[in-house]
C-alpha positions in Angstrom: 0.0 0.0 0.0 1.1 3.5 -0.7 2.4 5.6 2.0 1.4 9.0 2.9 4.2 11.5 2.7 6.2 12.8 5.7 6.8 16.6 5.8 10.7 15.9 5.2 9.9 13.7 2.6 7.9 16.6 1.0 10.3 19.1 2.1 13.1 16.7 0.0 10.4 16.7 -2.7 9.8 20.1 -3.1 13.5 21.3 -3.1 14.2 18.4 -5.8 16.6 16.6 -3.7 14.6 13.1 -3.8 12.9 13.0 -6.6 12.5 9.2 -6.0 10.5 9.9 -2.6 8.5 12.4 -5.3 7.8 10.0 -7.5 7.3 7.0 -5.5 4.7 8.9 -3.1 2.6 10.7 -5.9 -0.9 10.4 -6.7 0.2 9.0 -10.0 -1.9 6.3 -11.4 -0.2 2.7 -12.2 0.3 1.9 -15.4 -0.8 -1.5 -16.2 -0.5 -3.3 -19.7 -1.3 -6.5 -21.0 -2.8 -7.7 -24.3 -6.4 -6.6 -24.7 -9.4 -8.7 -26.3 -11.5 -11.4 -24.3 -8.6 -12.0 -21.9 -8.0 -8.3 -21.0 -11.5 -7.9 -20.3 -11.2 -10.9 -18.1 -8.2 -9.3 -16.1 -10.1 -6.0 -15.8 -13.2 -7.7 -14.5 -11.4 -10.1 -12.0 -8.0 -8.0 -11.4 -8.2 -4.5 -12.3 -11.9 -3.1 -11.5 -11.7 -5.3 -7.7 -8.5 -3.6 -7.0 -9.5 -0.1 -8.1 -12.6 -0.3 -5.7 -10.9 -2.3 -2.8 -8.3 0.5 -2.6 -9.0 3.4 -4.1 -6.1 3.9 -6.5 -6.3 4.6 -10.3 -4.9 1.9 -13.3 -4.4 2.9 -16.4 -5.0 -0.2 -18.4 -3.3 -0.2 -21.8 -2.7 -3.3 -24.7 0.9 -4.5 -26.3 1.7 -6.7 -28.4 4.2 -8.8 -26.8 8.0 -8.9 -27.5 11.1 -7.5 -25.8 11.4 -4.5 -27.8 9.2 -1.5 -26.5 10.1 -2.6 -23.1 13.6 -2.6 -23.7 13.7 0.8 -25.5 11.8 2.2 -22.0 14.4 0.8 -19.8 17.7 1.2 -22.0 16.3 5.0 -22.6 15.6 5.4 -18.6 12.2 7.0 -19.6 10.2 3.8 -17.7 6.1 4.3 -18.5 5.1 1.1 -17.8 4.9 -0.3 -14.4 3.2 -4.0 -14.7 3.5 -5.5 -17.5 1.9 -9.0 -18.7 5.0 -11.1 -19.9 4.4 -14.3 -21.9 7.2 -16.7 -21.3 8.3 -16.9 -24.6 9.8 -13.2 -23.9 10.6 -13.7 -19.8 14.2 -15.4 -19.8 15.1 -12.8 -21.9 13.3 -10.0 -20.0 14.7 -11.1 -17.1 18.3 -12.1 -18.0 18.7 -8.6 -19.9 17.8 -6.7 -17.1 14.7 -5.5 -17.8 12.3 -7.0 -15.4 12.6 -6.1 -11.4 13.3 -9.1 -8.8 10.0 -10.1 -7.4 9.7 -11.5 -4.2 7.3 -14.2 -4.2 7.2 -14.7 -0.4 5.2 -11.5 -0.2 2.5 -13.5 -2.1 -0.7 -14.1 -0.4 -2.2 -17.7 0.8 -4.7 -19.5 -0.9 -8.4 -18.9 0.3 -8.1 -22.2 1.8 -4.9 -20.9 3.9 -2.2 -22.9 1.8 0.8 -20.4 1.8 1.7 -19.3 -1.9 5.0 -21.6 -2.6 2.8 -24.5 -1.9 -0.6 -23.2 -4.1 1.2 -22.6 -7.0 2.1 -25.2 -9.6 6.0 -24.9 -9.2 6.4 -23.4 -12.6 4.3 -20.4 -11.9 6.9 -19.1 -9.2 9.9 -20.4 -11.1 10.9 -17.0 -12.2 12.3 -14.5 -9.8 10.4 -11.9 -12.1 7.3 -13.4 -12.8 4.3 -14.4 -11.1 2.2 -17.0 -13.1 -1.5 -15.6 -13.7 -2.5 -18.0 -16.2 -1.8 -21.6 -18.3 -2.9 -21.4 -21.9 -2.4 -22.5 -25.0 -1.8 -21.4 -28.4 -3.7 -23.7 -30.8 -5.2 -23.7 -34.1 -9.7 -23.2 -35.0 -11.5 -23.1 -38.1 -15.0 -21.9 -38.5 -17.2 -24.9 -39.4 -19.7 -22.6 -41.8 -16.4 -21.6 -44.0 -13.5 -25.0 -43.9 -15.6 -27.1 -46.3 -16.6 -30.5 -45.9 -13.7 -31.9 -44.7 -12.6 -30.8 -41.0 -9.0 -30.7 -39.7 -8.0 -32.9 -36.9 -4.1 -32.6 -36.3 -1.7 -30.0 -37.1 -0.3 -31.0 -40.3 -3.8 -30.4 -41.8 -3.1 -26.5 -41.0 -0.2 -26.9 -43.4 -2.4 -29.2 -46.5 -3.4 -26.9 -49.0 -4.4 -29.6 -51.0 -7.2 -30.7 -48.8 -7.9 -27.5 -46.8 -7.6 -24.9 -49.7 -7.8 -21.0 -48.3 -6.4 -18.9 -46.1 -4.1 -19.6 -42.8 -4.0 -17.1 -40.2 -0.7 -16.6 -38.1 0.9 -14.7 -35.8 3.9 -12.7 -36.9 6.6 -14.1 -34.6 9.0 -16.8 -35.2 7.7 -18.4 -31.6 5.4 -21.4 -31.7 5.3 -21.2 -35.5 8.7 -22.9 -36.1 7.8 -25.3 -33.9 4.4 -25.5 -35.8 6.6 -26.3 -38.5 8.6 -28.9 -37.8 5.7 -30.7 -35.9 3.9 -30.7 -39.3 6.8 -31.6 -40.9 7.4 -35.4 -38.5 9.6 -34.6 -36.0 8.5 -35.8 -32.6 7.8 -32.9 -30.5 10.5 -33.9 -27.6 13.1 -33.5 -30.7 11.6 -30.1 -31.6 14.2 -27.6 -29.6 17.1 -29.8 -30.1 16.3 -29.7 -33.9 15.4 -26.0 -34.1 19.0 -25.1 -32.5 20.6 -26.1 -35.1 20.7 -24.6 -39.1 19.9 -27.8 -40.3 16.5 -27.6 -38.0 15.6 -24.2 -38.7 16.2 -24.6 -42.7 13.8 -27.4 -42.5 11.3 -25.4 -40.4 11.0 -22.6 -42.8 11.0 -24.6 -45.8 8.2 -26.0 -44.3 6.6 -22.9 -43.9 7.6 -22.2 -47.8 4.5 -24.3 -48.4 1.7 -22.1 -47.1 3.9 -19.0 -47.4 1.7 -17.6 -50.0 -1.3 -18.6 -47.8 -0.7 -16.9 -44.9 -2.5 -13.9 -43.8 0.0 -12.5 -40.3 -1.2 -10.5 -37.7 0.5 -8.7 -34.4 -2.1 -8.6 -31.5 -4.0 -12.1 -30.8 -7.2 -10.2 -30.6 -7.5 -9.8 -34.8 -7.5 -14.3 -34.8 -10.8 -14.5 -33.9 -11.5 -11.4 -36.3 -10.0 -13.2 -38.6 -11.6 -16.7 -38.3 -15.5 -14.4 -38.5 -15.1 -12.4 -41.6 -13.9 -15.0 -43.5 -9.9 -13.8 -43.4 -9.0 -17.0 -43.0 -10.0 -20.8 -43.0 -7.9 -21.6 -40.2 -6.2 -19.1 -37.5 -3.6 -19.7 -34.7 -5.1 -18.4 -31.8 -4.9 -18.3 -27.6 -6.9 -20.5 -27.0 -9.3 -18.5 -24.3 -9.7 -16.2 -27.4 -11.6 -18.9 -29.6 -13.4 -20.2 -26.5 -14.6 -16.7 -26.0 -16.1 -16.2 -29.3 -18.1 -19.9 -28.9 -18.8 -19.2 -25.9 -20.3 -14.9 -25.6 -21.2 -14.6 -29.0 -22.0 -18.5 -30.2 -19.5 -18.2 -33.3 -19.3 -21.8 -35.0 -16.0 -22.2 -34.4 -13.9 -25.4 -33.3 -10.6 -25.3 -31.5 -7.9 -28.4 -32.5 -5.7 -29.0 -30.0 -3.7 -31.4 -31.7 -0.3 -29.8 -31.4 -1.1 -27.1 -29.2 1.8 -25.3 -27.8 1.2 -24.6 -23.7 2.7 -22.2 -21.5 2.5 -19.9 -18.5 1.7 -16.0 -18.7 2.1 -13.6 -15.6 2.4 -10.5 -14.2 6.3 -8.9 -14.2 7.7 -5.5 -13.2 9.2 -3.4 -15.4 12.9 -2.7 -14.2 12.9 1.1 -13.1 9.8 2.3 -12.4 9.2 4.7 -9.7 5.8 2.7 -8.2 7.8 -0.5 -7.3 5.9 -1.1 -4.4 2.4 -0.5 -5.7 3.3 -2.9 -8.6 4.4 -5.0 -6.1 0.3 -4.8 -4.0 -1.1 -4.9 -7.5 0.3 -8.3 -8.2 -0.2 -9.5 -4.8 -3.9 -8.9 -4.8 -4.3 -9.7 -8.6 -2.5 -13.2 -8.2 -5.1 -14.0 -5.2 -7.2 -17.4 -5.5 -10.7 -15.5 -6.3 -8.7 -13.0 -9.1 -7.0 -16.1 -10.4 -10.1 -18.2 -11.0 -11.7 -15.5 -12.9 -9.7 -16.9 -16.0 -12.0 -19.5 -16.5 -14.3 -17.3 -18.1 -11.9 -17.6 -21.2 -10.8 -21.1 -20.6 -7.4 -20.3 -19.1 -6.3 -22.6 -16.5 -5.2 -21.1 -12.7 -1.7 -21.6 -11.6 -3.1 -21.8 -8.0 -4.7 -24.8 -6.7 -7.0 -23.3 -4.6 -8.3 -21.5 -7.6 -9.0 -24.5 -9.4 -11.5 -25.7 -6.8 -13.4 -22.7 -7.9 -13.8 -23.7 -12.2 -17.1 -24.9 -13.0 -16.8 -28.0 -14.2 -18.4 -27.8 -17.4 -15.1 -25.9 -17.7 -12.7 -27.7 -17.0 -12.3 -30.1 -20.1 -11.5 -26.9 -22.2 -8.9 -25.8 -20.2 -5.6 -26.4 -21.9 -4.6 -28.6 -18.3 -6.6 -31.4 -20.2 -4.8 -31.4 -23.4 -1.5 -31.7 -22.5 -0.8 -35.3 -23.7 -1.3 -33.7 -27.3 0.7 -30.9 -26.6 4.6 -29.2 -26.3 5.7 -27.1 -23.1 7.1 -24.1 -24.6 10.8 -23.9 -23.6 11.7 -20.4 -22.7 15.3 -20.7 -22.3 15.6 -21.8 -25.6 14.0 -18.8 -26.5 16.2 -16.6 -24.3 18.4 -17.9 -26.2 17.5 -17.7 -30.0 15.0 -15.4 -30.0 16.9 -12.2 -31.2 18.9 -14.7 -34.0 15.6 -16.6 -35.5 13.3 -13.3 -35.3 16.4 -11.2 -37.5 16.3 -14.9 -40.3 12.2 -15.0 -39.4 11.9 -11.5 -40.6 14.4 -11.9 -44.0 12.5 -14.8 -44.4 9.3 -12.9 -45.0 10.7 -10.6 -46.9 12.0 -13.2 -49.6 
């Protein structure tokens, strides 16, 4: 909780010798950001709005779209205007190896409703970051709307990649992450070989020569909101999507679409804080209230799994088989470290490659 200022500290602020203690005990709003659609309306309604009333203090709420890059040109430039910041774990090794993510420390969390102290509620890979704290597990997957893909439906992954028998329009997102390994997935290798493959030249020529094949095909887009867009207006026959953001659409508005999780790439998103900012410790009280069992089981209103077990007690069960928890014998971990380390490599040849 935010402190009231002392008259020293305001003397200090005043005269402009502690501008921290100025900054840190302002009436400035946090600065919250995460990626919009379904599951940013979910994070307002079960994170965001509860903490506004509860204490009083003002969020600004904006969307990204994921990466490294806008963070680290805030924190390299020392101009910080983000203070939480939802980090997908694709991007955390790095974010956190680089320097531009603050230490968290998770034994500030809260218990679990049912009085289970936080190391134990969470799964142990949503506290395995020391700047991160798991909010949701999801998965990116592939849908097709059922009035649009034909007579024939898709089943497993390499169908995303047959033109022959699924003519039209693919839908990706325009990132080298989870579409390489899309690739070489379609392409036969065993997903336990994937990273080991995709480390090498060898692997990553054969990923995008598999990707060569629908090149043509392929409609890209930045922010996962414009898949389900995408999937309606007849953009595309098939789209890579979250998959909270298809469930959404069958769910609030009844779209006819169906989600294949053959394939499926899962992984953990959370809350970080962005390494410089001012309001430290009310990012800190925003995570720890917004990482709370109640907050946490809000995500089943988009089909995202909880990282707490206490908040899995509180899914409807008529939920639970879409949440991406009961898919994962069809489906890869992401592996972040191998991101860490070729993210910045593969996204330089992922970028030449689209401009061949």
């Amino acid at each position: 909780m935010k402190k009231l200022m002392t008259s020293a500290g305001l003397a200090l602020c005043l005269s402009g010798l502690h501008l921290g203690v100025c900054a840190q005990t302002s009436n400035e709003p946090l600065t919250v950001v995460s990626f919009g659609g379904a599951y940013g309306a979910a994070q307002k309604r079960h994170q965001i709005d509860p903490y506004v009333a509860e204490t009083g203090k003002k969020i600004l709420f904006e969307t990204y779209t994921g990466g490294v890059a806008e963070l680290k040109a805030q924190v390299q430039s020392g101009r910080v205007q983000w203070d939480v910041i939802d980090v997908e774990t694709v991007d955390l090794e790095r974010g956190c190896s680089e320097g531009l993510l603050e230490t968290i420390p998770h034994e500030v969390l809260l218990p679990g409703d049912d009085g289970t102290p936080a190391a134990e509620d969470f799964i142990p890979e949503g506290l395995e970051s020391e700047c991160l704290v798991a909010e949701i597990v999801y998965s990116t997957i592939f849908a097709y709307n059922n009035d649009t893909i034909g007579q024939s439906r898709p089943t497993k992954l390499e169908d995303f990649f047959d033109l022959k028998n699924f003519p039209g329009k693919r839908a990706l997102r325009k990132r080298p992450q989870i579409t390489m390994e899309w690739a070489l997935i379609a392409d036969g290798v065993k997903p336990e070989d994937v990273y080991r493959l995709l480390s090498t030249p060898e692997g990553q020529a054969r990923a995008f020569a598999k990707l060569d094949t629908i090149k043509h095909d392929v409609v890209w887009f930045d922010s996962w909101s414009q898949a389900p867009q995408l999937l309606n207006d007849g953009g595309a026959v098939m789209v890579q999507s979250a998959n909270g953001r298809v469930f959404d659409a069958i769910k609030q508005e009844n779209k006819p679409f169906t989600i294949v999780w053959d394939g499926h790439l899962y992984d953990l998103g959370g809350w970080s804080i962005v390494k410089g900012t001012p309001h430290f410790d009310e990012a800190l009280d925003f995570i720890k209230f917004a990482t709370t069992t109640k907050a946490l089981a809000g995500f089943q209103d988009v089909a995202y799994g909880p990282p707490r077990k206490s908040s899995l007690a509180l899914v409807d069960k008529n939920v639970l088989p879409h949440l991406p928890t009961n898919h994962l014998e069809k489906g890869l971990k992401v592996d972040s470290v191998f991101w860490a380390d070729y993210g910045e490599s593969l996204g330089e040849k992922f970028n030449e490659w689209l401009l061949k």
